[in-house]
C-alpha positions as CSV (number, residue, x, y, z in Angstrom):
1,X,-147.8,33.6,-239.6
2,X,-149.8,32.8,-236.5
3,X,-149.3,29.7,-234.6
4,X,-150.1,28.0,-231.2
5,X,-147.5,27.1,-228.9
6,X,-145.7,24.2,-230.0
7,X,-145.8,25.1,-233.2
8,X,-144.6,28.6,-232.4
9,X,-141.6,26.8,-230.4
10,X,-141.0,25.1,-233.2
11,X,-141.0,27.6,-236.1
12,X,-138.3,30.1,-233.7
13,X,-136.3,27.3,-233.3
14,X,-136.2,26.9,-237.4
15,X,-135.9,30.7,-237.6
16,X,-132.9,30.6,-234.6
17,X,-131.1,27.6,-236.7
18,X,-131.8,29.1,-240.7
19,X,-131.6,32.7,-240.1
20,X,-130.3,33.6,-243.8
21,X,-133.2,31.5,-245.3
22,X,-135.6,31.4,-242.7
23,X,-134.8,34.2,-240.3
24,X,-136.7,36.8,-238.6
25,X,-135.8,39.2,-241.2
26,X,-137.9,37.1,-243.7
27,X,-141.0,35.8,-242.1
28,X,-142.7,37.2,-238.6
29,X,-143.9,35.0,-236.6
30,X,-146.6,35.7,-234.0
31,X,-148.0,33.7,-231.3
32,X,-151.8,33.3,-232.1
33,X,-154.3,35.3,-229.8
34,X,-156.8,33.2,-229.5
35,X,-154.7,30.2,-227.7
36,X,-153.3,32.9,-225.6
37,X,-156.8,34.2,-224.3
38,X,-157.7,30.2,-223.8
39,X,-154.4,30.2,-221.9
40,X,-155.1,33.4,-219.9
41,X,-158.7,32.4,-218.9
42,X,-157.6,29.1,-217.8
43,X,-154.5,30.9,-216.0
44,X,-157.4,32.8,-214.1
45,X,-159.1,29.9,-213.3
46,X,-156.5,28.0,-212.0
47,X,-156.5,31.2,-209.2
48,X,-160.2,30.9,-208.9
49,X,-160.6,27.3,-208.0
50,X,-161.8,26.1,-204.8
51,X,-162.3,29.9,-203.5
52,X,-166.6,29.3,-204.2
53,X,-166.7,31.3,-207.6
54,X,-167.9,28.1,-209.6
55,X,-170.3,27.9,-207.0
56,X,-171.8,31.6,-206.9
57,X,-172.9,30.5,-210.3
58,X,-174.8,28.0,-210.0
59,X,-176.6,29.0,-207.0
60,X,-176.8,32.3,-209.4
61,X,-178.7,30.2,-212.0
62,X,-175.7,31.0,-214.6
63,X,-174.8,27.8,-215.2
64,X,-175.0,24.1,-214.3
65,X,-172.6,22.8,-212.1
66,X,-170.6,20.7,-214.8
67,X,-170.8,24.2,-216.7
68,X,-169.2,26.3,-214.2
69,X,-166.2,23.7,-213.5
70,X,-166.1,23.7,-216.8
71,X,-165.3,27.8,-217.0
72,X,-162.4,26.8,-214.7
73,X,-160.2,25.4,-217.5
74,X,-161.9,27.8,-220.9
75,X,-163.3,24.7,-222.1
76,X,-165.9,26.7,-224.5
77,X,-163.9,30.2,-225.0
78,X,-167.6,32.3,-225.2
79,X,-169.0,31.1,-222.6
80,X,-166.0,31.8,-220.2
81,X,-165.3,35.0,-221.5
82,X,-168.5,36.2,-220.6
83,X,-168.9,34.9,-217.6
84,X,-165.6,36.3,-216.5
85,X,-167.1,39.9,-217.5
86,X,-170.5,39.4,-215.8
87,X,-168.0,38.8,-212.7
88,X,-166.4,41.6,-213.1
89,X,-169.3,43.9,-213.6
90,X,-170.7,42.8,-210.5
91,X,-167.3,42.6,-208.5
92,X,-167.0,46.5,-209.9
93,X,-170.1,47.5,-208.8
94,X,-170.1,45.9,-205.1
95,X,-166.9,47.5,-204.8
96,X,-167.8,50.8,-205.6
97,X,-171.1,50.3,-203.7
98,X,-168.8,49.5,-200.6
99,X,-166.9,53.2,-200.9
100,X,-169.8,54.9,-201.0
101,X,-171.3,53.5,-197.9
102,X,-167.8,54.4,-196.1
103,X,-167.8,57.8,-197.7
104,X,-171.4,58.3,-195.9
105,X,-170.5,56.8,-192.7
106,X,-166.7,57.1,-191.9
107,X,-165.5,60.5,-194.1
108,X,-166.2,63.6,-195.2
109,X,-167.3,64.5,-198.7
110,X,-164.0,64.1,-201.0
111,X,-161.6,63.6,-197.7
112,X,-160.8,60.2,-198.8
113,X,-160.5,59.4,-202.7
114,X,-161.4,55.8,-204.6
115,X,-157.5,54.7,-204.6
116,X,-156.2,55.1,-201.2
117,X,-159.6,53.5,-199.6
118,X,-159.1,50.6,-202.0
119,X,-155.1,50.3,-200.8
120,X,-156.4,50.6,-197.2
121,X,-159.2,47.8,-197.5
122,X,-156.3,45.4,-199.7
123,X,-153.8,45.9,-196.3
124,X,-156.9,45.1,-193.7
125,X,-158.7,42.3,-195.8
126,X,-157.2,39.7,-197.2
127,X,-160.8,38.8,-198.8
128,X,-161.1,42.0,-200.4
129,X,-157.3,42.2,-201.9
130,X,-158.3,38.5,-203.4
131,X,-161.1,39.5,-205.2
132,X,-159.8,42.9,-206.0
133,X,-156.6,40.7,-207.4
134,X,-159.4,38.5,-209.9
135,X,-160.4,42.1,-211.5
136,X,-157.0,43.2,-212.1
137,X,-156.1,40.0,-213.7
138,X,-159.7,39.8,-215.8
139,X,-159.4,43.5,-216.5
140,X,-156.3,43.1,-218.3
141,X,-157.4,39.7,-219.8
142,X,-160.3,41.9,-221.2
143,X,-157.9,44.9,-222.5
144,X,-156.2,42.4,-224.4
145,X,-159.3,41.2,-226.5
146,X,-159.9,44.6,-227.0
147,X,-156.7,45.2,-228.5
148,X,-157.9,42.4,-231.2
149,X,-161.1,43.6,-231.7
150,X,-160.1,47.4,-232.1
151,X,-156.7,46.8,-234.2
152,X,-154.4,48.6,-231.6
153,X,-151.1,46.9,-232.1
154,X,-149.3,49.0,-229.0
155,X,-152.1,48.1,-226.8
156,X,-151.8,44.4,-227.5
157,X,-148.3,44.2,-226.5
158,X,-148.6,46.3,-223.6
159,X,-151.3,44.3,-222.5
160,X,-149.3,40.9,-223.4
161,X,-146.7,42.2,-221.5
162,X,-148.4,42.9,-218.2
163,X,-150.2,39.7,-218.2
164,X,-147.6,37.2,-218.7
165,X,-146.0,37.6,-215.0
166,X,-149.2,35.0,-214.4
167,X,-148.1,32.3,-216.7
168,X,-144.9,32.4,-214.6
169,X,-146.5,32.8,-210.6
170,X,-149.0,30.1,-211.7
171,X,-146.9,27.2,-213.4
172,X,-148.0,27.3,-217.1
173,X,-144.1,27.2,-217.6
174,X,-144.7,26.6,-221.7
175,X,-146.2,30.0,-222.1
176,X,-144.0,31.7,-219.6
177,X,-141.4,30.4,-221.3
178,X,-142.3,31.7,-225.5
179,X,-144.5,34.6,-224.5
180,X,-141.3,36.9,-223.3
181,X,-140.1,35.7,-227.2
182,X,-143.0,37.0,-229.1
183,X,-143.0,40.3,-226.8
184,X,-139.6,40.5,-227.8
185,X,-140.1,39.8,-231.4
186,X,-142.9,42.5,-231.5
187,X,-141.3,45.2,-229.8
188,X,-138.0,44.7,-231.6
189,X,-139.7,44.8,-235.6
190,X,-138.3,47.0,-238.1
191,X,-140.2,50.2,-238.6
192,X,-141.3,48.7,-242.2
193,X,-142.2,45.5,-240.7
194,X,-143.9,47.4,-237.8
195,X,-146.2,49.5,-240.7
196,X,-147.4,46.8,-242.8
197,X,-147.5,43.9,-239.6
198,X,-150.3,47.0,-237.9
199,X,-152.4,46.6,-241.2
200,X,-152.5,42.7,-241.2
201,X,-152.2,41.4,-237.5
202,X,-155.5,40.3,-237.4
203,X,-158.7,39.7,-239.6
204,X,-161.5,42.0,-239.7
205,X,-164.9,39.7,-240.4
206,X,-167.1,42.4,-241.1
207,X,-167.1,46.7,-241.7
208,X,-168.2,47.1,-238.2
209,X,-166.3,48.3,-235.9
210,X,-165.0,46.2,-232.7
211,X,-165.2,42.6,-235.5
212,X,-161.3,42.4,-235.5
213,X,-160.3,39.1,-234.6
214,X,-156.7,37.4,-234.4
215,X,-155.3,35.3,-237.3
216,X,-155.6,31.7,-235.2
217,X,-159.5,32.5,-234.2
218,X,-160.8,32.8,-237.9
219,X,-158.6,29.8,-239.1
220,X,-160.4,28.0,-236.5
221,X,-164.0,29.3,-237.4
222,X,-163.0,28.7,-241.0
223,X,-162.4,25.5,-240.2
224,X,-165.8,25.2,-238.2
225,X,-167.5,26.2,-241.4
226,X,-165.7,23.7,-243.4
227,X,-166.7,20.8,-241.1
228,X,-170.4,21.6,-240.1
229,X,-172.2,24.2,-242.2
230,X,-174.3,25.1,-239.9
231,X,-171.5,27.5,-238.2
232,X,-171.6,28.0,-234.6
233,X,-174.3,29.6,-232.6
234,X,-172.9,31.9,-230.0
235,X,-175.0,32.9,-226.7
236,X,-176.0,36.6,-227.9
237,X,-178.0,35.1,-230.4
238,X,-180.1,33.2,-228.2
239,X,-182.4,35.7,-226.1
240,X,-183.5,33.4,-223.7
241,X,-179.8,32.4,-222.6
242,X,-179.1,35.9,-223.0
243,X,-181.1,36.9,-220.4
244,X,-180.2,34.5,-217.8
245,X,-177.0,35.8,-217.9
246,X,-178.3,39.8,-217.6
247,X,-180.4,37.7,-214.7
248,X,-178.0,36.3,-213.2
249,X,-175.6,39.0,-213.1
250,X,-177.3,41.1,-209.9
251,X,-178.1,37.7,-208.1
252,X,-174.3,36.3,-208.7
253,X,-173.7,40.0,-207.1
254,X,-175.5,39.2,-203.7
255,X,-173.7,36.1,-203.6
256,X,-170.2,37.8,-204.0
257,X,-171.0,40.5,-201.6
258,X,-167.8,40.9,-199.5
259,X,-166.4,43.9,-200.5
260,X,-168.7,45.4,-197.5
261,X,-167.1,44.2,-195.2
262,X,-163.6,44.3,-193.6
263,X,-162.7,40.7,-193.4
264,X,-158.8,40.2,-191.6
265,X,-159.5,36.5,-192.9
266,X,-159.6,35.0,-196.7
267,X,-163.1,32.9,-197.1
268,X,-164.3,30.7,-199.2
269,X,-167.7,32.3,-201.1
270,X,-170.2,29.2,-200.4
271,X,-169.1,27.5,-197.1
272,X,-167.1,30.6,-195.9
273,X,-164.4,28.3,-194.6
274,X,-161.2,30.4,-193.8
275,X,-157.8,29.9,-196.1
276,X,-154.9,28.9,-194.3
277,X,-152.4,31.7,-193.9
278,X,-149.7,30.3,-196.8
279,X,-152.7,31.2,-199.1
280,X,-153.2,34.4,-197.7
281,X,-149.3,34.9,-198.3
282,X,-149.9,34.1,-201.8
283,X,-152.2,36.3,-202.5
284,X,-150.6,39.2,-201.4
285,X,-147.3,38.2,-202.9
286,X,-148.0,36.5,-206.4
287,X,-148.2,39.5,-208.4
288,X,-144.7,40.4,-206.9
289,X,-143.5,36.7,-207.5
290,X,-144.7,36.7,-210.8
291,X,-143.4,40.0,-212.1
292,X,-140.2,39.2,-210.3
293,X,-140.0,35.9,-212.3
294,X,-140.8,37.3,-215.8
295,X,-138.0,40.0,-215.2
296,X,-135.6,37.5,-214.3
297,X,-136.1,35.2,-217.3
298,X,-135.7,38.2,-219.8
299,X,-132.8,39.1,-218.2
300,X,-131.0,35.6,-218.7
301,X,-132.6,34.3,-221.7
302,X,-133.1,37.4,-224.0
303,X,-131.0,40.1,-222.9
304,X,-127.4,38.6,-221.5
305,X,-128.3,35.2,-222.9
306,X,-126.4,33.6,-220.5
307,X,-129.3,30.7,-220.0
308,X,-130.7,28.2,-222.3
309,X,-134.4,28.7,-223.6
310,X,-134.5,25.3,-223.3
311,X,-133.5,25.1,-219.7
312,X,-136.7,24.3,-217.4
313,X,-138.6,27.0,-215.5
314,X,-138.9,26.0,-211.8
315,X,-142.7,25.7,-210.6
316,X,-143.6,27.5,-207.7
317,X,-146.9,25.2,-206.8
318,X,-148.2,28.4,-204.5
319,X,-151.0,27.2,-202.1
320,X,-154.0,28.3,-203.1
321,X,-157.6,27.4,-202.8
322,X,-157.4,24.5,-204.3
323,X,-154.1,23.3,-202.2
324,X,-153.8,23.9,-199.2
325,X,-151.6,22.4,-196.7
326,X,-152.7,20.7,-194.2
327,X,-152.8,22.0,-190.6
328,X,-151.8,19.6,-187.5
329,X,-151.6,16.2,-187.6
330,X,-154.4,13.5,-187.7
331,X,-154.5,12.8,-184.1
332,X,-154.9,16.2,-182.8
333,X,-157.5,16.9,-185.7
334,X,-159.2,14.0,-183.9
335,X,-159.0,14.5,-180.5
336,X,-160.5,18.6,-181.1
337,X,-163.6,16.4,-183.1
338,X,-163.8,14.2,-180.1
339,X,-163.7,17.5,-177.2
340,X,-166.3,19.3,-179.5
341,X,-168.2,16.1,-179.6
342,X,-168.0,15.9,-175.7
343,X,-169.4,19.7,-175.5
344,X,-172.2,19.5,-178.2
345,X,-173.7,16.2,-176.5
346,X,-173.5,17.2,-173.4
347,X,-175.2,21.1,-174.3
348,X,-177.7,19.4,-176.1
349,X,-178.7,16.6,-173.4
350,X,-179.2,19.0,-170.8
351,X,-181.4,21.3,-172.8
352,X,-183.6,18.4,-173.7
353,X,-183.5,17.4,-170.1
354,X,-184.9,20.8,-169.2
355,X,-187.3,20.7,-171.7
356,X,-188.6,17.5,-171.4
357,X,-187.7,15.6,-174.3
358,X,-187.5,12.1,-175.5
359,X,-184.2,10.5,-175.3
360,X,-184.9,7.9,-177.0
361,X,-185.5,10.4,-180.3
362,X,-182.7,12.6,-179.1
363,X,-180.3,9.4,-179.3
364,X,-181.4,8.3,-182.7
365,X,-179.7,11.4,-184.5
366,X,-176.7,11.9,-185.5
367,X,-174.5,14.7,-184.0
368,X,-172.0,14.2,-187.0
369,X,-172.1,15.6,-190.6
370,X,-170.2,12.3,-191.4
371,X,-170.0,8.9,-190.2
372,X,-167.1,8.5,-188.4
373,X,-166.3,5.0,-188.3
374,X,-166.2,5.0,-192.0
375,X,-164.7,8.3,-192.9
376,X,-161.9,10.8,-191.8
377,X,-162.8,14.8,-191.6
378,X,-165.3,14.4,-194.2
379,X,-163.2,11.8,-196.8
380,X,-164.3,8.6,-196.9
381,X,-161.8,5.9,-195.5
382,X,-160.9,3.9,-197.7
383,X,-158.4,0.7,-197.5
384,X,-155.1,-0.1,-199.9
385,X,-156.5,-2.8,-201.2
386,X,-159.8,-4.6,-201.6
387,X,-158.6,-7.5,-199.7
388,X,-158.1,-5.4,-196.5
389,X,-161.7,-5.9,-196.1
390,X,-161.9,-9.4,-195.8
391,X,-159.8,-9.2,-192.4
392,X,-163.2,-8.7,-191.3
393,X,-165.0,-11.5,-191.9
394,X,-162.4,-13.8,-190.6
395,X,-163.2,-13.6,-187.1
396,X,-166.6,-14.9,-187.8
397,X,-166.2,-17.0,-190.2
398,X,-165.2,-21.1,-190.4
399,X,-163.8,-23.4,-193.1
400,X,-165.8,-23.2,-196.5
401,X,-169.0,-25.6,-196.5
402,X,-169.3,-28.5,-199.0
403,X,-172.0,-27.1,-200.8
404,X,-173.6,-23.6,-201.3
405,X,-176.9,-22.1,-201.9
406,X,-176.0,-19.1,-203.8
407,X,-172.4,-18.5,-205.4
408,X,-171.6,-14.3,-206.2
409,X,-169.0,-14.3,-208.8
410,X,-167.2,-11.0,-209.8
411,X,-168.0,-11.1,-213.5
412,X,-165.1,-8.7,-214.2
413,X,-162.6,-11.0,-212.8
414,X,-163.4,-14.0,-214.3
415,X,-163.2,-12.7,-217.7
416,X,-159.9,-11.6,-216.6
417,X,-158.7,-14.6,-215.5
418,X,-160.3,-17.6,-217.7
419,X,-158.1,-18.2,-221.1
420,X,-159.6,-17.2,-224.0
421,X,-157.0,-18.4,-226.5
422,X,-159.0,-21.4,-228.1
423,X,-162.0,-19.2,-229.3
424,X,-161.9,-16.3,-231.9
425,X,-165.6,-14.5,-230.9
426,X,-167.2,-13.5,-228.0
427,X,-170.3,-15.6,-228.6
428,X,-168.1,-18.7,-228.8
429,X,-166.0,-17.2,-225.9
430,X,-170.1,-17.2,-224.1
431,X,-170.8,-20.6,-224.9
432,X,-167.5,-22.5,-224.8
433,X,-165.8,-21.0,-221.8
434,X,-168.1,-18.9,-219.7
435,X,-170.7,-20.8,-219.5
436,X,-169.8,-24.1,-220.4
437,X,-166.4,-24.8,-218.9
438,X,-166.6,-22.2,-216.2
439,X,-170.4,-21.7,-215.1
440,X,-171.5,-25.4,-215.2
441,X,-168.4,-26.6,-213.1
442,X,-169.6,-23.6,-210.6
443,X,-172.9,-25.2,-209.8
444,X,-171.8,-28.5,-209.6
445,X,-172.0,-27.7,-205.5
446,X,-174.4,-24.6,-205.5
447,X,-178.1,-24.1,-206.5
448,X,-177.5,-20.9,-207.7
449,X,-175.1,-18.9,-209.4
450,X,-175.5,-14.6,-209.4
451,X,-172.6,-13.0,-211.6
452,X,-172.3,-9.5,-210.3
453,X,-170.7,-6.5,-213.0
454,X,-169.3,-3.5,-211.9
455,X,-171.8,-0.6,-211.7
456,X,-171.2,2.6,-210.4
457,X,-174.2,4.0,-208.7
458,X,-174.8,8.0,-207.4
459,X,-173.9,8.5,-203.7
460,X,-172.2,4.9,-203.6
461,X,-169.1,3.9,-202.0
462,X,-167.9,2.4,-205.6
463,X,-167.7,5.9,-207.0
464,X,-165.9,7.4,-204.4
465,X,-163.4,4.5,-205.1
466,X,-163.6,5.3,-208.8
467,X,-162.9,9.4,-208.3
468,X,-159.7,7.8,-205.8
């Protein structure tokens, strides 16, 4: 029986509690491969975020941008499993392109081989052992589907077994937690268990070869079937999508070109902004952390049993590229914007002095990316509260006047705060409170009344308060 993970908690614990009945002498229970590959590509892109691979894509033409976020967590399986193999096809081939060039420049013919250039650039570039890291892990990712597709029982655990030092480095504690059970469970079968389980751990579709697929994936498309009869559509069969992504693969490879260089600093692909050194500390050290983790755990949990399954797994939260401590404080963030201020108006003053330009054009730009008055390093400052604002307006401001010419009402918060407990229907709600009772008495001392509803506009201030 194949199961995702709660379910698969839940049936060992049965088997753990009913082991004459229910035991794992009667029934096997596996851990179904497709959640795990959903689990694994979002494992990866929890490693990828923020370091510019989402946006090698676009600029690629691969995707859209809500697409290639969208890669980030394996929201539509196909789609993120190819794009991880177009990246790694291009990754391989840049790399490889890389040794040859030092073969021709730096070395003579077969003085240096593949492997001990490749350990030589990992030490030097922090860059390079990064990206060198992402084919490792989508390698093995990509092993592991193979093991479905080609029936290879041995390779599916070995592969299983390599990978799941991730779920622990990167805090997907509820696979790091069953996974080391179900490797257990497989390598410990009985040898005729072990027989018949090789003949029936997954489902082959079709005669052809390489159309094996695990026991949770065609449950799920059997159920796609069952609910829409048109089946799914997947991107091979669409030639024109098809060959985007054969397009897109060589362009996606100019945009990822850093294995040509020897970089002692890790950058971000699109804005090539540097990582701070913690996540240069956990890139070299998370496979290590990981792997150390995993052992650990099956050491106490399955071996000596001396800890509880149930008993949490600590998170590491390891900076990466998408958290990243801050450097320095606030105030000497500021006063290096103000000195670099100070020496970029004052460079660019006196060549417009020398080259007779107009100052009153020079002065009407802005020698900021951002406004400053309104926003700190780029984020937009915003107050606690709404109210903050009005602290404003009270220096030039007197008492309220007698009568108005125009009233703005927040429509939101008056139907928040008038009582709607003597009507049963918004239309009587319309007429009896809103605008009878509520509207009417408003322009008793105004000429006009403009109700105002929340709308949240592109490149507004009210949607960067929404994202807050």
């Amino acid at each position: 029986m194949a199961f995702d993970q709660p379910l698969f908690a839940l049936a060992k614990v049965v088997q753990w509690k009913w082991p004459e009945v229910l035991g794992e002498k009667k029934f096997v229970v596996m851990f179904g491969g497709l959640h795990i590959e959903m689990a694994l590509w979002s494992t990866v892109g929890d490693f990828l975020e923020g370091s510019g691979w989402t946006a090698a894509l676009t600029e690629a033409g691969v995707a859209s941008v809500g697409k290639a976020e969208s890669f980030l967590k394996a929201s539509h399986l196909t789609r993120t499993r190819h794009v991880h193999q177009v990246t790694l096809l291009a990754l391989a081939k840049l790399q490889r392109q890389a040794w040859q060039e030092f073969i021709s420049s730096n070395a003579e013919p077969g003085e240096a081989s593949f492997q001990i250039w490749r350990q030589d650039m990992i030490r030097k570039s922090p860059t390079f052992q990064f990206w060198d890291i992402i084919m490792e892990f989508q390698t093995m990712v990509l092993i592991f589907i193979r093991a479905h597709r080609t029936k290879i029982f041995a390779m599916y655990v070995e592969s299983l077994d390599s990978l799941v030092q991730w779920f622990f480095a990167l805090d997907h504690v509820n696979y790091a937690r069953w996974i080391p059970i179900h490797i257990r469970d497989m390598e410990s079968l009985p040898d005729s268990i072990a027989e018949e389980l090789k003949k029936c751990w997954v489902l082959q579709k079709t005669q052809n070869c390489f159309s094996c697929m695990p026991l949770d994936q065609a449950h799920e498309q059997s159920n796609k079937l069952v609910k829409d009869s048109g089946g799914a559509v997947g991107l091979t069969e669409n030639p024109i999508a098809f060959r985007r992504w054969m397009v897109g693969g060589p362009e996606q490879a100019r945009l990822l070109k850093e294995f040509e260089r020897q970089l002692s600093e890790l950058l971000v692909l699109n804005t090539r902004n540097c990582a701070s050194d913690e996540v240069i500390e956990t890139v070299k050290n998370i496979k290590d952390l990981g792997l150390s983790q995993y052992k650990e755990y099956v050491d106490g949990v399955i071996v000596s049993r001396d800890i509880s399954i149930h008993q949490p797994i600590k998170k590491n939260s390891l900076p990466l590229f998408k958290r990243q401590a801050l450097k320095g404080s606030k105030t000497k963030k500021q006063i290096s914007s103000l000195k670099s201020d100070c020496n970029r108006f004052s460079h660019l003053y006196i060549a417009s002095t020398f080259r007779g330009g107009d100052l009153e054009e020079f002065f009407s730009h802005e020698n900021h990316p951002w406004p400053p008055s309104i926003s700190d390093h780029g984020k937009l400052r915003l107050p606690t509260q709404k109210s903050d604002l009005l602290v404003l307006l009270e220096g030039v401001t007197s008492g309220p006047p007698s009568h108005f010419d125009v009233k703005l009402i927040d429509g939101s918060a008056a139907v928040h705060f008038l009582s709607c407990a003597s009507v049963s229907t918004f239309v009587e709600y319309s007429r009896s409170v809103f605008n009878t009772y509520y509207v009417k008495n408003e322009l008793l001392n105004c000429g006009r009344i403009n109700i105002i509803w929340d709308v949240y506009k592109a490149d507004s201030l009210k949607v960067c308060t929404k994202e807050k």
